[in-house]
Short mmCIF file of the C-alpha atoms (twelve columns), coordinates in Angstrom:
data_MODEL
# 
_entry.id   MODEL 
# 
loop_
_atom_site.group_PDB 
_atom_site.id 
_atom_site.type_symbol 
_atom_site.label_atom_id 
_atom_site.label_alt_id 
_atom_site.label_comp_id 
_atom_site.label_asym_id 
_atom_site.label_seq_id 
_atom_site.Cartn_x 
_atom_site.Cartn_y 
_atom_site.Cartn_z 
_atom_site.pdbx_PDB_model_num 
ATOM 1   C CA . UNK A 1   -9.849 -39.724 72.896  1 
ATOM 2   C CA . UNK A 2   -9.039 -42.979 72.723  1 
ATOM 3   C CA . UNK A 3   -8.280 -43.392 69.147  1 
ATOM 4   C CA . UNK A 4   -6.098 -40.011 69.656  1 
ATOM 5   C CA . UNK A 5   -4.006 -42.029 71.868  1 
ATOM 6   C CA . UNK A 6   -3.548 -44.684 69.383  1 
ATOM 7   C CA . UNK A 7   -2.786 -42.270 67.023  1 
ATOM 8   C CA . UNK A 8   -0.587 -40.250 68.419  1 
ATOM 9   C CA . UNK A 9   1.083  -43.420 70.032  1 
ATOM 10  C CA . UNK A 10  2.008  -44.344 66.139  1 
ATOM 11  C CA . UNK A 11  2.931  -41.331 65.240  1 
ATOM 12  C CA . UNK A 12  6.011  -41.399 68.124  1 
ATOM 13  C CA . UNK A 13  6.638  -45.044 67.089  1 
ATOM 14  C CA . UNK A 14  7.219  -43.666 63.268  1 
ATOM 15  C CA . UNK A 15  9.484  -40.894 64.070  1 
ATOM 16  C CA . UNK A 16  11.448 -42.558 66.906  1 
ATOM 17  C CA . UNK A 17  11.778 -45.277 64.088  1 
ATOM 18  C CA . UNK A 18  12.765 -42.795 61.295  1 
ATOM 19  C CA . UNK A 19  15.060 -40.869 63.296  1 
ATOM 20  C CA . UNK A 20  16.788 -43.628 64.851  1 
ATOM 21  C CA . UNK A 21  17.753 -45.353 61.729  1 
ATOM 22  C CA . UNK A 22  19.053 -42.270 59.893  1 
ATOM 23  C CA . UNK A 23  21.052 -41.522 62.929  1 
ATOM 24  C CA . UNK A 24  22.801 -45.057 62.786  1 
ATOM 25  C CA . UNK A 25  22.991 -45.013 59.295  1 
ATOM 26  C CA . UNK A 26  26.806 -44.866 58.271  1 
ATOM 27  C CA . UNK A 27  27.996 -43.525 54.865  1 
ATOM 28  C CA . UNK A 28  31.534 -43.648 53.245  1 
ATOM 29  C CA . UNK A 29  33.352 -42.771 50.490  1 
ATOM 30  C CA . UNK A 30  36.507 -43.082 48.357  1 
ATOM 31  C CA . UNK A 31  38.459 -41.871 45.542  1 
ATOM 32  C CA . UNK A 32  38.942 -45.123 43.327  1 
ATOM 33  C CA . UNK A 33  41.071 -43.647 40.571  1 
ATOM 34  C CA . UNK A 34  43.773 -42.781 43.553  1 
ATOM 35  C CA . UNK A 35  43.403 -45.844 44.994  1 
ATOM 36  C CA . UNK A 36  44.062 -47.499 41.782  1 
ATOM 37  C CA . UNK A 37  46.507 -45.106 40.762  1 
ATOM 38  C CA . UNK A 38  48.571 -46.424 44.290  1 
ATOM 39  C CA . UNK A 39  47.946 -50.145 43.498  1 
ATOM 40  C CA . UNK A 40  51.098 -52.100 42.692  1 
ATOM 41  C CA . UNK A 41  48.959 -54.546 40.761  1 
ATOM 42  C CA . UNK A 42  47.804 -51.983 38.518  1 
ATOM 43  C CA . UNK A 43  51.153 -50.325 37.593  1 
ATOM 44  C CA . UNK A 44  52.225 -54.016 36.737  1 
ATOM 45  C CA . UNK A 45  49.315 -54.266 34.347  1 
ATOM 46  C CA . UNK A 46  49.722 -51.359 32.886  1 
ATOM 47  C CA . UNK A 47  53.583 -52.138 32.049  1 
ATOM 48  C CA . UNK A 48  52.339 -55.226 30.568  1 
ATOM 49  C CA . UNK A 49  50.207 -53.815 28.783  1 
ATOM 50  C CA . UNK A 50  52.385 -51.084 27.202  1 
ATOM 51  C CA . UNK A 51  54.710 -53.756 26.499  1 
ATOM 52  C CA . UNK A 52  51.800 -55.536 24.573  1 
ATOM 53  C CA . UNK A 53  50.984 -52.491 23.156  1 
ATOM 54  C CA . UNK A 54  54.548 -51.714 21.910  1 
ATOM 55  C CA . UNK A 55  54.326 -54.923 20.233  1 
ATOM 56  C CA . UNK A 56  51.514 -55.015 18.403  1 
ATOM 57  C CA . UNK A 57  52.027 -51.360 17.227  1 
ATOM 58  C CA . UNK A 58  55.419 -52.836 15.888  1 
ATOM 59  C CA . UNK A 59  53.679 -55.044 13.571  1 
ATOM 60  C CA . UNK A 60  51.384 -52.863 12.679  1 
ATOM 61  C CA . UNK A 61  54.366 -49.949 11.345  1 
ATOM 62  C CA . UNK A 62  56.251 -52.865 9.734   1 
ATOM 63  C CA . UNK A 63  52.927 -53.465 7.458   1 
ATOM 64  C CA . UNK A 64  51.972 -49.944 6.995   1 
ATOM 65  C CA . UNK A 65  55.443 -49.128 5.794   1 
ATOM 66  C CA . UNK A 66  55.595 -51.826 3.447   1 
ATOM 67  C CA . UNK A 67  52.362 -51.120 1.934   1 
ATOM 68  C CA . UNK A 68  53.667 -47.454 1.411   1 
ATOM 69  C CA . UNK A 69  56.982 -48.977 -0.123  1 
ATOM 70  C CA . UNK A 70  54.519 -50.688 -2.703  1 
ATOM 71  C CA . UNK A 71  52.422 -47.544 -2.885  1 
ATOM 72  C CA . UNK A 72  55.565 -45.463 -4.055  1 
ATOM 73  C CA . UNK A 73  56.891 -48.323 -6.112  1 
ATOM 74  C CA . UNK A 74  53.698 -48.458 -7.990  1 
ATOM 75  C CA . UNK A 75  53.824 -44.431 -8.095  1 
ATOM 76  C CA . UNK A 76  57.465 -44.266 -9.995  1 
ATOM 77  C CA . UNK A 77  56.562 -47.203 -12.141 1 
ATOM 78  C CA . UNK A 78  53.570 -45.473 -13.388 1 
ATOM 79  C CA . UNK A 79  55.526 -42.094 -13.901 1 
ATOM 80  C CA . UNK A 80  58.185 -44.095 -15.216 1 
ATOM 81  C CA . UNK A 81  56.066 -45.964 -18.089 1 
ATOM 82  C CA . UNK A 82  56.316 -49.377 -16.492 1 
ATOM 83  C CA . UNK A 83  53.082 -50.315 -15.944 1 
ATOM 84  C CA . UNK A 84  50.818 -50.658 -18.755 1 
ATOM 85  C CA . UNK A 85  47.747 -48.808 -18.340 1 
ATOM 86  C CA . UNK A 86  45.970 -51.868 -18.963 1 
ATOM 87  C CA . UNK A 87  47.522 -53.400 -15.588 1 
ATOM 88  C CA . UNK A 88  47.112 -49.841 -13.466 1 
ATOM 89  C CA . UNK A 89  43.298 -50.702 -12.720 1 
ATOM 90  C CA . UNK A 90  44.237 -54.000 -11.280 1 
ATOM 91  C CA . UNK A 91  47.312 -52.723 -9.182  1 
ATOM 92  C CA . UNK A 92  45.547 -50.142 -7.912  1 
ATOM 93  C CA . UNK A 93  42.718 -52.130 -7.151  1 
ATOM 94  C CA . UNK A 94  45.386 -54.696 -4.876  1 
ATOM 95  C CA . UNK A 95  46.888 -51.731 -3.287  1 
ATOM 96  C CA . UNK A 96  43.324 -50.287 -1.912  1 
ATOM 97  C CA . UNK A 97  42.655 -53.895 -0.653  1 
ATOM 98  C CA . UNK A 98  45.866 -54.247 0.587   1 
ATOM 99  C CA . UNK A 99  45.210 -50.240 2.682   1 
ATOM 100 C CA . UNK A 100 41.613 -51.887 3.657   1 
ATOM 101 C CA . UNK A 101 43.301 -54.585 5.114   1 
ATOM 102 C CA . UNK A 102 45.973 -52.481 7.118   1 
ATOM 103 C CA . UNK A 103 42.912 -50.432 8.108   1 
ATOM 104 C CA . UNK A 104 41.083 -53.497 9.357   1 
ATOM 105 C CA . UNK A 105 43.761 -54.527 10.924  1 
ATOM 106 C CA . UNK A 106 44.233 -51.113 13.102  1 
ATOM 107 C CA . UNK A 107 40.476 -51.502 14.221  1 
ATOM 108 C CA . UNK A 108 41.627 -55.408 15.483  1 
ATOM 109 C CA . UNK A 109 44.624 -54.076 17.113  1 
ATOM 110 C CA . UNK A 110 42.505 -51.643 18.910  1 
ATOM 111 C CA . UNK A 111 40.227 -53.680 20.276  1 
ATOM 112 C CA . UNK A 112 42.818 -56.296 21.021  1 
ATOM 113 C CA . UNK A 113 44.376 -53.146 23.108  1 
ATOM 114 C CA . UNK A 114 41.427 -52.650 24.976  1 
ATOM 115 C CA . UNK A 115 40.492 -56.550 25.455  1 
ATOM 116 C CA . UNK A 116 43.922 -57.222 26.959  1 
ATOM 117 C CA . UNK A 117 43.130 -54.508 29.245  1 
ATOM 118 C CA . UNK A 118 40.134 -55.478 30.270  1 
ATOM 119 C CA . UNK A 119 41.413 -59.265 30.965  1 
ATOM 120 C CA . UNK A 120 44.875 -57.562 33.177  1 
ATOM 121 C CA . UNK A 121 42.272 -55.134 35.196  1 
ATOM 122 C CA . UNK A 122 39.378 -57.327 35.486  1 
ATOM 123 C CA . UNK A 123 40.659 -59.719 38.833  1 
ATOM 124 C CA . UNK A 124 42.248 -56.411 40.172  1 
ATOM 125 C CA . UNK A 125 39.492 -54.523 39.965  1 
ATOM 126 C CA . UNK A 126 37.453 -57.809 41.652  1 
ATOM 127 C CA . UNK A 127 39.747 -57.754 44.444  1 
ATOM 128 C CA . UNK A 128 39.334 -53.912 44.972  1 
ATOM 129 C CA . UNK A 129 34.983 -54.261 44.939  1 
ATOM 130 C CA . UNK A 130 35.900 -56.805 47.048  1 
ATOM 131 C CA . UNK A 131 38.003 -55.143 49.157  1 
ATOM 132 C CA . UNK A 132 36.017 -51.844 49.215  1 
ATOM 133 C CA . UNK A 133 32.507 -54.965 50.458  1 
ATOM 134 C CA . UNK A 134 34.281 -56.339 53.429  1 
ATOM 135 C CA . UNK A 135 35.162 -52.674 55.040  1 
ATOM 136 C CA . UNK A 136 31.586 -52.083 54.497  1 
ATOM 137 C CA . UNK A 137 30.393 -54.821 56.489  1 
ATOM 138 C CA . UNK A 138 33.032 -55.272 58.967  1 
ATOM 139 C CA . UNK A 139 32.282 -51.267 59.680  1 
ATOM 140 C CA . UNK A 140 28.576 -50.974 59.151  1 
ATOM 141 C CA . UNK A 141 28.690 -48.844 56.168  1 
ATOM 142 C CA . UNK A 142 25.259 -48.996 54.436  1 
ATOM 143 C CA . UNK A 143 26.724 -47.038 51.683  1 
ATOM 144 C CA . UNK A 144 30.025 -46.250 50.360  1 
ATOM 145 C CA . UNK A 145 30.410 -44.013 47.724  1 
ATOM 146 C CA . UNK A 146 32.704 -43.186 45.029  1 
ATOM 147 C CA . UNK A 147 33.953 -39.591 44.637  1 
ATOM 148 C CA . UNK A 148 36.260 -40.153 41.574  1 
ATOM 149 C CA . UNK A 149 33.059 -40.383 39.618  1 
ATOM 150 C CA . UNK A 150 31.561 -37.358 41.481  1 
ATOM 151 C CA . UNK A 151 28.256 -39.856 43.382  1 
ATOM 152 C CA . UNK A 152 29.023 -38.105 46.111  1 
ATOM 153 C CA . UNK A 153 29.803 -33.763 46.495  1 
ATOM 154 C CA . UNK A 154 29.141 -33.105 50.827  1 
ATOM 155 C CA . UNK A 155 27.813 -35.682 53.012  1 
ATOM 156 C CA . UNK A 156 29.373 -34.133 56.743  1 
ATOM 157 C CA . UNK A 157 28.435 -37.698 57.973  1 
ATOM 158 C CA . UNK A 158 30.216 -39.452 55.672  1 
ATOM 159 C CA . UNK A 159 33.328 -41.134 56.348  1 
ATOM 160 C CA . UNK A 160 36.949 -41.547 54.315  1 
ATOM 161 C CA . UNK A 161 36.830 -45.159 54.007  1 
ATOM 162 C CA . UNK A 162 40.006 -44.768 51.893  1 
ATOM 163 C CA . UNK A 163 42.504 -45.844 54.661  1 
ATOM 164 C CA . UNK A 164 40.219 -48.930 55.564  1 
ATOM 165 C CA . UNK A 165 40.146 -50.610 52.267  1 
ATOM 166 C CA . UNK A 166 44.186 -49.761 51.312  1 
ATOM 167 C CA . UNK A 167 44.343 -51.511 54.969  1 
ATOM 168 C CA . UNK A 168 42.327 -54.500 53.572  1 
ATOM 169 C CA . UNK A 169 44.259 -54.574 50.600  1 
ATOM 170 C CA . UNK A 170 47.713 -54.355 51.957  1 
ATOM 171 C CA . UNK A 171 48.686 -50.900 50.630  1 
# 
């Protein structure tokens, strides 16, 4: 009997435990593509980086057009009878260089595109984890999810936490 005591003793102990914590467990969410979407810091970023964009996309035209100048020039000269066929292996051999280049080039670009991105979102982004941290302590959030990337699809406990962090972030 004794040992039932015990036992059953625990067994209260383990559910008053349990059912205590999950009660003052607090979850949250938020949308962090619309809460991006609303930052001022990103729309700047992104304008700078169209701008950037613009730019290099520019250079890019200016080279490809040129190299399909030389690519018709090299077309009527050979129609024409200007080049020698002798030369034609060589020309043609400078012009596919010259179109691996461009084509290396685009790839560069691209990935300049994407590191420039990366560089205007990445103390943004910082500031918005950051941001998104302190509401979860200062409110006793043990978990804040993100909806935008579908973590979270019906939690009736859970909690907008939306207003909270545009709040901590000045929006």
């Amino acid at each position: 009997m004794n040992n039932f005591i015990k036992i059953f003793t625990l067994v209260v102990c383990f559910a008053t435990f349990f059912t205590s914590t999950t009660y003052a467990q607090r979850f949250g969410y938020l949308n962090s593509q619309n809460l991006l979407a609303e930052y001022p810091e990103v729309k700047n970023a992104d304008k700078e980086l169209q701008t950037y964009q613009e730019t290099i996309t520019k250079e890019f035209e200016g080279k490809a057009k040129a190299l399909e100048s030389k690519f018709a020039q090299y077309v009527a000269d050979m129609q024409a009878g200007k080049i020698p066929a002798t030369e034609a292996p060589a020309k043609e051999a400078a012009l596919q260089k010259e179109r691996n280049d461009l084509l290396a080039l685009e790839q560069k670009l691209a990935g300049d595109v994407t590191k420039k991105r990366q560089d205007l979102l990445a103390p943004i982004l910082r500031k918005v984890d950051d941001a998104i941290r302190e509401v979860g302590k200062e409110n006793g959030f043990q978990f804040i999810f993100d909806e935008s990337i579908g973590a979270i699809l019906f939690d009736e406990n859970a909690e907008d936490v939306m207003p909270l962090v545009k709040a901590k972030l000045g929006l």
